[in-house]
C-alpha atoms as an extended CHARMM CRD file, in Angstrom:
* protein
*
       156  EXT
         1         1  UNK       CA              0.0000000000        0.0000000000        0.0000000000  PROA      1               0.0000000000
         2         2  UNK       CA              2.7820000000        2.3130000000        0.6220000000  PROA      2               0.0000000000
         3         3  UNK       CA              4.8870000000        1.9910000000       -2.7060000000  PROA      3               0.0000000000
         4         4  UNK       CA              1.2860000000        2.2910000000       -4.3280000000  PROA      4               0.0000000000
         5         5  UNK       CA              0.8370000000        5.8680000000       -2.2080000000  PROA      5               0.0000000000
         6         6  UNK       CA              3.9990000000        6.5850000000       -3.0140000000  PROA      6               0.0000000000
         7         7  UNK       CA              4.2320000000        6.0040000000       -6.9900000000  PROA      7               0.0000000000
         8         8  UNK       CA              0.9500000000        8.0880000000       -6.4990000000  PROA      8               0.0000000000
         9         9  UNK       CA              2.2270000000       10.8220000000       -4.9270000000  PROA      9               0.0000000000
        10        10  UNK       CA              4.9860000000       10.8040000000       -7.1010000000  PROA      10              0.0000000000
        11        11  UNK       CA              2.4660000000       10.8830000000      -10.0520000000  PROA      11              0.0000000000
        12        12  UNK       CA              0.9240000000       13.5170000000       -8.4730000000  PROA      12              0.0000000000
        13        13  UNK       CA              4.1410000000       15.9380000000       -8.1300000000  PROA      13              0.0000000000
        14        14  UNK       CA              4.8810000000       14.9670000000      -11.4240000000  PROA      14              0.0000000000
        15        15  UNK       CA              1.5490000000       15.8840000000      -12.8630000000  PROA      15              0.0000000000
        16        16  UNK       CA              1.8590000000       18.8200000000      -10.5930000000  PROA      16              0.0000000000
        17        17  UNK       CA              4.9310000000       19.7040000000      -12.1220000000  PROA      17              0.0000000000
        18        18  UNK       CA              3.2630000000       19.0780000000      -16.0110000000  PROA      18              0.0000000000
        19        19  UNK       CA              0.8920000000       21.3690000000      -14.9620000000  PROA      19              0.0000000000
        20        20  UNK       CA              2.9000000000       24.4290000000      -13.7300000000  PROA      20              0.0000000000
        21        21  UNK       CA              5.2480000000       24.0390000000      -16.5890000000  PROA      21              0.0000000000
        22        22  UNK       CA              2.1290000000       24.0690000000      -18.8910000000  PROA      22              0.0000000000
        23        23  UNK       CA              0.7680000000       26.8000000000      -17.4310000000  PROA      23              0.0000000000
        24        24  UNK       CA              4.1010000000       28.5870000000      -17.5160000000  PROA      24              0.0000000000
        25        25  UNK       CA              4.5600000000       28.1070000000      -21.7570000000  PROA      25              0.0000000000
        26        26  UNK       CA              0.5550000000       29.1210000000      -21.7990000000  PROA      26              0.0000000000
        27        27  UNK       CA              1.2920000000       32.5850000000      -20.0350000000  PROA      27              0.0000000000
        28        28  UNK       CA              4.5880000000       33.0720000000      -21.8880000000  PROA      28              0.0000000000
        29        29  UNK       CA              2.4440000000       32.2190000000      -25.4810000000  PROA      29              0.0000000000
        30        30  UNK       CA              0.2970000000       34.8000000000      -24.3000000000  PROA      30              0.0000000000
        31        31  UNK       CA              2.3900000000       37.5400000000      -23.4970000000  PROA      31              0.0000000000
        32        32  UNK       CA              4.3930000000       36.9200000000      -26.9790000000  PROA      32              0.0000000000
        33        33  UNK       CA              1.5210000000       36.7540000000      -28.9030000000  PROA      33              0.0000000000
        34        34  UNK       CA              0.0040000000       40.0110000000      -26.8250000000  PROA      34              0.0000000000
        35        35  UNK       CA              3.7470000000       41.6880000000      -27.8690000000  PROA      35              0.0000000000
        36        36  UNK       CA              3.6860000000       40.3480000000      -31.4200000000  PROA      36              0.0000000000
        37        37  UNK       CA              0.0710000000       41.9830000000      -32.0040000000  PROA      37              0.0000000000
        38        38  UNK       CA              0.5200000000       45.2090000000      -30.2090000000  PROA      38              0.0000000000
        39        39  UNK       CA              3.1980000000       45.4440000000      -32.5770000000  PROA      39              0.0000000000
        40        40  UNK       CA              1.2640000000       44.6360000000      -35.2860000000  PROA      40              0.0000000000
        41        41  UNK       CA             -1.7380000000       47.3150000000      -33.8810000000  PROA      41              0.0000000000
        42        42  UNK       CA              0.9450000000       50.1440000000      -33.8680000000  PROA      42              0.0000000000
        43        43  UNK       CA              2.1430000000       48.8360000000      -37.2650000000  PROA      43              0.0000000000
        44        44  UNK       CA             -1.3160000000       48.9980000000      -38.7660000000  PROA      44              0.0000000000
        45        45  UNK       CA             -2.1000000000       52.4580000000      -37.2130000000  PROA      45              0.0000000000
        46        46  UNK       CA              1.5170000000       53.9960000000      -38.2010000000  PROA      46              0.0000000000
        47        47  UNK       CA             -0.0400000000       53.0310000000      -42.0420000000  PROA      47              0.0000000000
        48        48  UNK       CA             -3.7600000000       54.3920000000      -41.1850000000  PROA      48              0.0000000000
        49        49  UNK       CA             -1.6560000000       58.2130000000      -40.6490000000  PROA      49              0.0000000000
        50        50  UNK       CA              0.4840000000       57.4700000000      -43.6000000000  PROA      50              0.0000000000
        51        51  UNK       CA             -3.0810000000       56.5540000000      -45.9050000000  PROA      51              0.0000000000
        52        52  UNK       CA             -4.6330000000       59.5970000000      -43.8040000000  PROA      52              0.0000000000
        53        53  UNK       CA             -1.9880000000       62.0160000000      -44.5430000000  PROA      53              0.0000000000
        54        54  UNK       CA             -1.7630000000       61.0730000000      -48.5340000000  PROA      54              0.0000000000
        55        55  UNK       CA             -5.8460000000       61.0510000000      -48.4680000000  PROA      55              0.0000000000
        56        56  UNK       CA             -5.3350000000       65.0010000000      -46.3760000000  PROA      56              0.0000000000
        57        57  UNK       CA             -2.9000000000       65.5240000000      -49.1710000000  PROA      57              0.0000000000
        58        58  UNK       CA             -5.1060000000       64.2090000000      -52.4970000000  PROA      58              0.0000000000
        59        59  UNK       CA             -7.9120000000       66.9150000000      -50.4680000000  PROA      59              0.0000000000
        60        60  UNK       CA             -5.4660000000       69.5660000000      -50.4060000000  PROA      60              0.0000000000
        61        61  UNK       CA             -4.9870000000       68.6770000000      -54.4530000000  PROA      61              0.0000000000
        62        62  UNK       CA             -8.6060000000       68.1080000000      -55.3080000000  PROA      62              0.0000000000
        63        63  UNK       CA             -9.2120000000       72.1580000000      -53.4260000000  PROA      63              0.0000000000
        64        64  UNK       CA             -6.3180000000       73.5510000000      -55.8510000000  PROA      64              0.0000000000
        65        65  UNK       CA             -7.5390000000       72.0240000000      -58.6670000000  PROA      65              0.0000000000
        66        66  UNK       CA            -10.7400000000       73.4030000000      -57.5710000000  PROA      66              0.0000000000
        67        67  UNK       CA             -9.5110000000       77.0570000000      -57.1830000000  PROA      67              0.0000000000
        68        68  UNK       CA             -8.2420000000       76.1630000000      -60.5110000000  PROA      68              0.0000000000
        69        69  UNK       CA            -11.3850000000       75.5610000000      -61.9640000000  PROA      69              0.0000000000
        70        70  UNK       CA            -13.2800000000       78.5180000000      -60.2540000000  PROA      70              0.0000000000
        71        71  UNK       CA            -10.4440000000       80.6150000000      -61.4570000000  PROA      71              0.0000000000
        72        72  UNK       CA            -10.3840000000       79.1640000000      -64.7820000000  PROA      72              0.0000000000
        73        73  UNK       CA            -14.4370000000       79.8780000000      -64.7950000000  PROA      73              0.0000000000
        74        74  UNK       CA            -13.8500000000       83.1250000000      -64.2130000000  PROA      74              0.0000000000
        75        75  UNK       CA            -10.9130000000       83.5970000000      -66.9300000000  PROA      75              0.0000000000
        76        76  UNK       CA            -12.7440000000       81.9390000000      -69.2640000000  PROA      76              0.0000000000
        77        77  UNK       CA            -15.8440000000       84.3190000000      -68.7570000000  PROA      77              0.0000000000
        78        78  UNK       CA            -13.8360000000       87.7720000000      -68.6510000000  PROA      78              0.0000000000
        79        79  UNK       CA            -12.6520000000       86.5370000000      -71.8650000000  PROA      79              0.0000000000
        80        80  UNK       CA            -15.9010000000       84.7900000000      -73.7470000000  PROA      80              0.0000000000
        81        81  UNK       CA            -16.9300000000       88.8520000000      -72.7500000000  PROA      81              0.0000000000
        82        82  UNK       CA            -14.0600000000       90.4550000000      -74.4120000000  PROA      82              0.0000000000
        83        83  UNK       CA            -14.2490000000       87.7730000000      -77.4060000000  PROA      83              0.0000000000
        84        84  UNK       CA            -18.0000000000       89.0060000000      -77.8210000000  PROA      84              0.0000000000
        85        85  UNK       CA            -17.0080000000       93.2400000000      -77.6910000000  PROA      85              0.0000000000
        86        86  UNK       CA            -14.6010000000       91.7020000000      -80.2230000000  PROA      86              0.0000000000
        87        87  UNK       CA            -16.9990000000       90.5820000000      -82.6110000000  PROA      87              0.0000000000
        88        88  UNK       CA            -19.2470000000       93.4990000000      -82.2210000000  PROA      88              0.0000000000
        89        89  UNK       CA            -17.0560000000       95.7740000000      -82.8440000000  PROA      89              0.0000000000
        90        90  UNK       CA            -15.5210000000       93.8950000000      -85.8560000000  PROA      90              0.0000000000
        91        91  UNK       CA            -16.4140000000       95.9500000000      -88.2680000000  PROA      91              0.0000000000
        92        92  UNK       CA            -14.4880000000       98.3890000000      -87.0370000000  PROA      92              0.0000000000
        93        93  UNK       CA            -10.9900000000       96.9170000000      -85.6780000000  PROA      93              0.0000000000
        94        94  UNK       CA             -8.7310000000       94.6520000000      -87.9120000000  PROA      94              0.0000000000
        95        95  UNK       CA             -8.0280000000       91.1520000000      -88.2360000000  PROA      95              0.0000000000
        96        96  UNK       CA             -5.3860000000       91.3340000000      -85.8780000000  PROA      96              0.0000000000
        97        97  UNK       CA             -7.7900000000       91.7300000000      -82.6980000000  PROA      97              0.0000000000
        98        98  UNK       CA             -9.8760000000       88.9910000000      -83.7710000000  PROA      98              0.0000000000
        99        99  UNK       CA             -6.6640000000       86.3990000000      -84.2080000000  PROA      99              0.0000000000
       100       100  UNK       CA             -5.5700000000       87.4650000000      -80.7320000000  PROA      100             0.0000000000
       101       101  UNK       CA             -8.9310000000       86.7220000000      -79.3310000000  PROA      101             0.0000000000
       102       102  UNK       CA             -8.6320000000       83.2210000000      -80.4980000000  PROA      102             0.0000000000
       103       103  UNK       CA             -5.4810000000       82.8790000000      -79.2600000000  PROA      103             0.0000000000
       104       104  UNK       CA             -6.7550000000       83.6170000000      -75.9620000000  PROA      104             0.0000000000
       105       105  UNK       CA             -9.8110000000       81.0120000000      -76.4720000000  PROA      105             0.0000000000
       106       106  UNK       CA             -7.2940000000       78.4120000000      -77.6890000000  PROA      106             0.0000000000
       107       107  UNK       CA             -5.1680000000       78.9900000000      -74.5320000000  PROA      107             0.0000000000
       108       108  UNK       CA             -8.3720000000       78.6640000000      -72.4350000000  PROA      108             0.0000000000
       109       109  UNK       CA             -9.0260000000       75.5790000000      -74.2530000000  PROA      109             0.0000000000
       110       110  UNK       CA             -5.4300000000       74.1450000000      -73.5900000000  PROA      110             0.0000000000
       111       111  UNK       CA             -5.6830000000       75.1580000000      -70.0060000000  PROA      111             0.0000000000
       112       112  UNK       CA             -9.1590000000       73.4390000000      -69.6640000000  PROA      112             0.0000000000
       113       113  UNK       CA             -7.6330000000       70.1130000000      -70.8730000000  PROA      113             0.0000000000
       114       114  UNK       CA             -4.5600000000       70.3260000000      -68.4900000000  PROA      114             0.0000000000
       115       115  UNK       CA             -7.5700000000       71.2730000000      -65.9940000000  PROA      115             0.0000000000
       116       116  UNK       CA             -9.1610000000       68.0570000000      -66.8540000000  PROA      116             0.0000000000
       117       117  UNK       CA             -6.4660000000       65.9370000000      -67.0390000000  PROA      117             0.0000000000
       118       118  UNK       CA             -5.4520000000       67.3000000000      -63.6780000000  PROA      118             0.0000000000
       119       119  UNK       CA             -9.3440000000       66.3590000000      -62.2110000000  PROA      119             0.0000000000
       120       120  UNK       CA             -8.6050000000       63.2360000000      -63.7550000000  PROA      120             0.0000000000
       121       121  UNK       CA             -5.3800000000       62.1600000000      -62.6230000000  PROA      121             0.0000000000
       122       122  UNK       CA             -6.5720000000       63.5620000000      -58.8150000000  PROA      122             0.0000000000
       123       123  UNK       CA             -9.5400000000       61.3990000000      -58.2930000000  PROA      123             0.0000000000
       124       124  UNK       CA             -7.8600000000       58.4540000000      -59.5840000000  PROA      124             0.0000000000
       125       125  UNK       CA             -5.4880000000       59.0280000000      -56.8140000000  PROA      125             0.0000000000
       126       126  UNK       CA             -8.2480000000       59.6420000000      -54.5780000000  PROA      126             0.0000000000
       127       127  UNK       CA             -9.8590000000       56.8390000000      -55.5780000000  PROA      127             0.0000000000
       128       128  UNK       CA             -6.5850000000       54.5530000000      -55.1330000000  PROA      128             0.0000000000
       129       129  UNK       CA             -6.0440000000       56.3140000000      -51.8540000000  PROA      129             0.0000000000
       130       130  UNK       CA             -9.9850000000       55.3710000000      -50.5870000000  PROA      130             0.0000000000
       131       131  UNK       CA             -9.4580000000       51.6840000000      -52.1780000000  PROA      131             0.0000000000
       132       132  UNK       CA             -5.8780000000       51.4800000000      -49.7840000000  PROA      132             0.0000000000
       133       133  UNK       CA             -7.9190000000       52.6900000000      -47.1110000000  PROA      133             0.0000000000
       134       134  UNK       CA            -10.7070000000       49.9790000000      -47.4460000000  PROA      134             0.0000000000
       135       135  UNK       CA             -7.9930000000       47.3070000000      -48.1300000000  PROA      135             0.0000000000
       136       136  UNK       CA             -6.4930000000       48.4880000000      -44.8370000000  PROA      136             0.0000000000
       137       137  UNK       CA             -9.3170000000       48.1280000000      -42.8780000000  PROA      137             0.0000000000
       138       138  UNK       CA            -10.2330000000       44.7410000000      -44.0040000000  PROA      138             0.0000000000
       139       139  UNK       CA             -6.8190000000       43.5670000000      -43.1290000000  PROA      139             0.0000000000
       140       140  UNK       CA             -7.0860000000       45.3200000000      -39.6100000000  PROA      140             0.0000000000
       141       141  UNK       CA            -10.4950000000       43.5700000000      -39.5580000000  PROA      141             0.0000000000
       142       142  UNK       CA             -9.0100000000       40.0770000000      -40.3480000000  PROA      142             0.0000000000
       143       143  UNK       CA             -5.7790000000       40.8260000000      -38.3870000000  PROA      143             0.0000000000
       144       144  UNK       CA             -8.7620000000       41.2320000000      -35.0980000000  PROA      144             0.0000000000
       145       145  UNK       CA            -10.4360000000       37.7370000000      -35.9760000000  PROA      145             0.0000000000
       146       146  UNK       CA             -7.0780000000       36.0410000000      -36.1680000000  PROA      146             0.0000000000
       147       147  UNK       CA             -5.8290000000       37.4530000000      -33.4620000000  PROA      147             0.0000000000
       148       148  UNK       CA             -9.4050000000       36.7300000000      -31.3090000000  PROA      148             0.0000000000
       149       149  UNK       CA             -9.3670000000       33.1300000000      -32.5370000000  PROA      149             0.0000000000
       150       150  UNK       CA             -5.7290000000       32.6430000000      -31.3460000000  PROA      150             0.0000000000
       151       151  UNK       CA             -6.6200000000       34.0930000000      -28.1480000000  PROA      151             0.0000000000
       152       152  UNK       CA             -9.9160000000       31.5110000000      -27.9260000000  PROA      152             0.0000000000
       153       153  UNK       CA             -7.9210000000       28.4510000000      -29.0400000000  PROA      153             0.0000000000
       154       154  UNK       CA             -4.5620000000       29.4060000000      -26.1380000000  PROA      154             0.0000000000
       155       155  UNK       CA             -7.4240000000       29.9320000000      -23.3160000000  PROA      155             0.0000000000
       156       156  UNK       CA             -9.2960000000       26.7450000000      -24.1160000000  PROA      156             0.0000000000
């Protein structure tokens, strides 16, 4: 009866033993994989400011161009005006006045499709910018569940 109590109770320490060390490589697991996604948390919000400051940046763009276009507006209505006093006074001024006032239309023109091709080029950034963003957050989103399920598999 004794070497049977006493195989037990060496069972027991050893199972006691198992048990601690287990417990010890569960909490160390934990506080790695606690490190290894804080990391990855200030990783992922270091890149939301980076995406934030290029999207602050593409806004910054898109009110320029939009100046642009407000100024252009105006530009291009000062001179569809003096185009017009052109014309009705054609009859009286020379060929010359007319040529420079299409000129100035043909610059307008020019400047409208750098204009556009500046709108253009400015929301496809945008655009690439807002799809970054969305990527971003599904990976941040995915990043969460992985990170939750590891955390449900180590506690069970």
């Amino acid at each position: 009866y004794r070497e049977m109590e006493e195989v037990n109770n060496k069972e027991k320490v050893a199972l006691k033993n198992e048990n601690f060390n287990l417990r010890q490589n569960i909490k160390k697991n934990l506080e790695d994989n606690t490190a290894y996604v804080k990391s990855l948390l200030r990783n992922i919000e270091q890149e939301k400011i980076s995406k934030e400051s290029a999207l602050t940046d593409l806004n910054a763009k898109d009110m320029k161009i939009s100046n642009l276009i407000e100024t252009f507006e105006s530009e291009k209505n000062d001179i569809e005006f003096k185009y017009r006093v052109l014309l009705n006074q054609k009859k009286e001024q020379s060929d010359e006045l007319i040529s420079t006032a299409n000129t100035e239309i043909a610059k307008l023109k020019q400047n409208n499709e750098m204009l556009e091709y500046s709108m253009v080029r400015c929301v496809e950034e945008k655009t690439k910018a807002l799809e970054m963003l969305e990527k971003e957050r599904k990976n941040n989103k995915e990043l969460k569940q992985q990170y939750e399920l590891k955390l449900t598999e180590q506690v069970e």
